[in-house]
C-alpha positions, 0 to 999 in steps of 0.5 A: 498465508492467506485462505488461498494458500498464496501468502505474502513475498518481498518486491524490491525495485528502484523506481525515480527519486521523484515517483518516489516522493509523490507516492510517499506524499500521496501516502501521508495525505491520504494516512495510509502505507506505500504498500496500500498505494502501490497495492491500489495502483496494481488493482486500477491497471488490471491486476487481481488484489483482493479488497482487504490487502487495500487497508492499512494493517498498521497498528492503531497507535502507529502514528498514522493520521486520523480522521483524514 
């Protein structure tokens, strides 16, 4: 849980095949998760998400793209 007491919770939906693939695209290119890019698009239509969930919690060695 996070200092709010608010913690974490599964979303599940479908979403077109194509939308999809651009934002797993846009994800690769920029070295960053789908949650991070979903997460961006939520805070940029209004919604409140506090600035740290934007950043990538993967581990360092997980294969991400550095220096990108």
């Amino acid at each position: 849980m996070d200092e709010n007491g608010a913690g974490e919770t599964m979303m599940s939906l479908k979403v077109p095949t194509q939308l999809r693939e651009e934002i797993r695209a846009k994800a690769v290119k920029e070295g960053v998760t789908l949650r991070v890019i979903v997460l961006r698009a939520l805070k940029a239509a209004g919604f409140e998400v506090d600035d740290a969930e934007l950043a990538d919690r993967r581990p360092a060695h997980s294969g991400r793209r550095k220096g990108s």
